[in-house]
N, C-alpha and C positions, 0 to 999 in steps of 0.2 A: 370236701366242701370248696367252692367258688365264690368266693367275695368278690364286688363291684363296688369302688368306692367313688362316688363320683362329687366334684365338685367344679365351681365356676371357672376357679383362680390357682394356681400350681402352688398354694400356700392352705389352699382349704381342706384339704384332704387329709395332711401329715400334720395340723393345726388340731383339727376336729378328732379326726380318730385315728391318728398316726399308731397310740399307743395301742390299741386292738389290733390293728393290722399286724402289729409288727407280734401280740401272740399267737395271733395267725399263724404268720409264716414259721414261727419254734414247732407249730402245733401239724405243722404240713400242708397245711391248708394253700390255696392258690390264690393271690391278692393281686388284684390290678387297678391302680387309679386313674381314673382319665380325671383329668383338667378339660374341659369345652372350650377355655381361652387360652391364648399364646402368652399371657402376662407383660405383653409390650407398656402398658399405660402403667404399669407399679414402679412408676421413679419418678422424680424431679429433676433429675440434673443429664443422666445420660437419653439417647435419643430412641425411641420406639424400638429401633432396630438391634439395637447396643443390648436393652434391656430385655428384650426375646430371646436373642443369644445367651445374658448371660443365666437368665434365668432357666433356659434350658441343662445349663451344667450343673447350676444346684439343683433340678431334681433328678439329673441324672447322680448327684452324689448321693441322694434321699433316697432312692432305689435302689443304689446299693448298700445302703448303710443298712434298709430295712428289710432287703431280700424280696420284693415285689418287681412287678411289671407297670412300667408310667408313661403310658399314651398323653399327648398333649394337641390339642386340634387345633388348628387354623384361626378360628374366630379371635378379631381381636378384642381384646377390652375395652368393656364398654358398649361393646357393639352385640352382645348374644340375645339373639329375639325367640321365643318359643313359638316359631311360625313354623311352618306346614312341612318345607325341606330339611329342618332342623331336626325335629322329631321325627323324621324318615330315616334321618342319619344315624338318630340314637336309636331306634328300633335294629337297623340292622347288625348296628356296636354291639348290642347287648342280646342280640343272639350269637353271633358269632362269639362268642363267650361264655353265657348262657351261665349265670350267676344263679348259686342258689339264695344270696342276699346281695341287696344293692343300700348304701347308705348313702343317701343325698342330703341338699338344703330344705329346708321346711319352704314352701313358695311366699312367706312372708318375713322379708326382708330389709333391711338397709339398703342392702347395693343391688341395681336392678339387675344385674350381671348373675347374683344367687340368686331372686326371685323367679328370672328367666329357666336358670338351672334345674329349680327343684317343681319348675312348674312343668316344663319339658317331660321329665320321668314318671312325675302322677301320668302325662298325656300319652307317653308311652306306654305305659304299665300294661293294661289290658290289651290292648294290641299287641303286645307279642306274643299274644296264643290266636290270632287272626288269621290263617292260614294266607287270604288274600290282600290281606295289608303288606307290602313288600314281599311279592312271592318270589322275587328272589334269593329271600335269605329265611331258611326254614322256620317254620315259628317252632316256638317253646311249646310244648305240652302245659307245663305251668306257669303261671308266675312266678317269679322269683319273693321271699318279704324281702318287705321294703322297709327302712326305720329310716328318721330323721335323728340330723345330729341338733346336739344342744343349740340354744342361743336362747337370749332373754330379752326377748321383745314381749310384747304383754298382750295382745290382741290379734289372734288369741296366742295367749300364755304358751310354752311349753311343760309336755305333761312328759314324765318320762316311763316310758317301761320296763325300760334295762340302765340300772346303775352299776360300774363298776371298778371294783377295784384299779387303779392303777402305779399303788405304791411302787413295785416291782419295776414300771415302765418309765417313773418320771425322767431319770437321766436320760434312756433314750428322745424321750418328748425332748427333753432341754439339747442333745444333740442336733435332733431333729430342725428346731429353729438356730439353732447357732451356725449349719451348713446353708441356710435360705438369707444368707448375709444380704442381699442389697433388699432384702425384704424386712428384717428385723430389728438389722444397725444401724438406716438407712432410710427407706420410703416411710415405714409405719411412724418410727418416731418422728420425721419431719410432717407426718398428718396431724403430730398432735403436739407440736410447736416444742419437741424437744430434740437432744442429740445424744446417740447411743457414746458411752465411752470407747476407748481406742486398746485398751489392752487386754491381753486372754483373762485372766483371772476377773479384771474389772467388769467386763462382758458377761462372763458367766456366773457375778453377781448382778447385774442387772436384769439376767433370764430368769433368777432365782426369784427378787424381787421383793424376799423377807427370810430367814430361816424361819423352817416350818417344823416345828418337835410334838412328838406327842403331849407336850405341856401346850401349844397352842390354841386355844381355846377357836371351836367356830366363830364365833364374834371378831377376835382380832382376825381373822383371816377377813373375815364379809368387809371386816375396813379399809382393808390396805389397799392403796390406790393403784401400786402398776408393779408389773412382773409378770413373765409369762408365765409361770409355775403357779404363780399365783390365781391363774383364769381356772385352773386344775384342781387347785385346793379350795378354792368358793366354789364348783360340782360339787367336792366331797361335805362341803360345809351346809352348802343348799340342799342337798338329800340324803340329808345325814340320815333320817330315817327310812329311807330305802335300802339303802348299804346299809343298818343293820336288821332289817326286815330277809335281808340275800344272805348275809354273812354272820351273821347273830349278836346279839350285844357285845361281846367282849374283840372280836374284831372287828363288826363295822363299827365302834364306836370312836376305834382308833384309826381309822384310813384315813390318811392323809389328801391326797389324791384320785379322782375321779373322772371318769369319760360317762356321757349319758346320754341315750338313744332312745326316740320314739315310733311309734308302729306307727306306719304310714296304712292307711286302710286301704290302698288300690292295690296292696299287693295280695302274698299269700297272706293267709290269718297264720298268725303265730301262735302254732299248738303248744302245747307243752312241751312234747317230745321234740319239735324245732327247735323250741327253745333252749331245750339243755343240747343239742346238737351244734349250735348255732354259739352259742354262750356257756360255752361251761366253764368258766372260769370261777 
């Protein structure tokens, strides 16, 4: 199998479903993230060109830590429009790769940057079985499915179809944002009028953002106000009964941790047998 993970921003990808990719690639599978933006506008302090730089090197450490391939495009931040040459360019991307799943943004958004993104790949989708829509770059026989990653905007709602475990991945996850440093300790918290601490262990209870045990109760988890592991365990908390619908009472009842995915309908329909293809975790 071929994964396509695609998102606006070089933090959307390994944020969203870092921790599926990375059973992916244990599993063999082939994973590549593009980012459609260069990440220049994700700082305060250093200069456009500074921050494209350096954010180039955290995902190149994100790549290796997680065993994928991480294309990063041109377009700057802020500036990605789902216009006519754009969705030409991701047509030919996404043959030249020829994903049997693609996971993007749902087209309703916060930042016009994701909206653009996830609107782009619905506009893609059918057209790369078009034989004369860019006859340079052969089309697909099929669509690829297509799922959207979580978020919780309310109109409309996200609906999930696949919830899943990711006890097993959080360290990675927690890894995963501790290498995206001028994103993490840095831009994000000065968006929200705070400042990351300065030392290893400090930091890496900040990622943590509460200890989470199996005596934790959903409720204390839905309260807690900030941590990234914490964005993970409200998944597991919010569909609690999915994860034990997947897993059965007595382990989804305990999963800590969660990634959660919806079917985008422009792609393939998600059989069964894709499904346990696709997700067998």
């Amino acid at each position: 199998m071929k994964i396509l993970m695609i998102g606006a921003h070089q933090d959307d990808n390994e944020f969203c479903c870092g921790g599926l990719a990375h059973k992916y690639v244990k599993m063999g599978y082939e994973v590549r993230f593009l980012s459609m933006c260069n990440g220049g506008g994700g700082h305060h302090i250093m200069t456009y060109e500074e921050t494209v730089a350096r954010r180039a090197k955290e995902s190149a450490a994100v790549a290796k830590l997680l065993g994928v391939t991480y294309d990063v495009w041109d377009v700057h931040d802020c500036n990605l429009v789902a216009d006519l040459a754009t969705r030409k360019r991701l047509i030919r991307y996404i043959r030249e790769f020829a994903p049997d799943l693609i996971i993007a943004h749902r087209p309703n958004d916060y930042h016009a940057d994701h909206r653009a993104s996830g609107q782009l790949v619905m506009d893609a989708s059918y057209l790369l079985t078009v034989p004369n829509e860019c006859p340079d770059a052969p089309a697909m026989r099929q669509m690829p499915v297509i799922m959207y990653n979580e978020d919780r905007f309310k109109n409309p709602e996200f609906c999930p179809t696949v919830v899943l475990d990711m006890d097993d991945e959080i360290d990675t996850k927690l890894a995963i944002a501790d290498l995206n440093v001028s994103q993490v300790y840095e831009w994000l918290p000065y968006t929200h009028g705070e400042e990351a601490p300065e030392g290893r262990e400090e930091r890496w209870a900040f990622l943590k953002g509460m200890e989470i045990t199996a005596d934790t109760t959903d409720e204390e988890v839905m309260a807690a106000k900030y941590g990234y592991a914490v964005r993970f365990a409200k998944t597991a908390a919010r569909f609690r009964q999915q994860l034990i619908e997947r897993y059965g009472e007595e382990k989804g009842s305990k999963i800590r941790y969660a990634e959660a995915f919806e079917l985008c309908d422009y792609g393939q329909p998600l059989t069964e047998e894709l499904k346990k293809a696709l997700f067998p975790f």
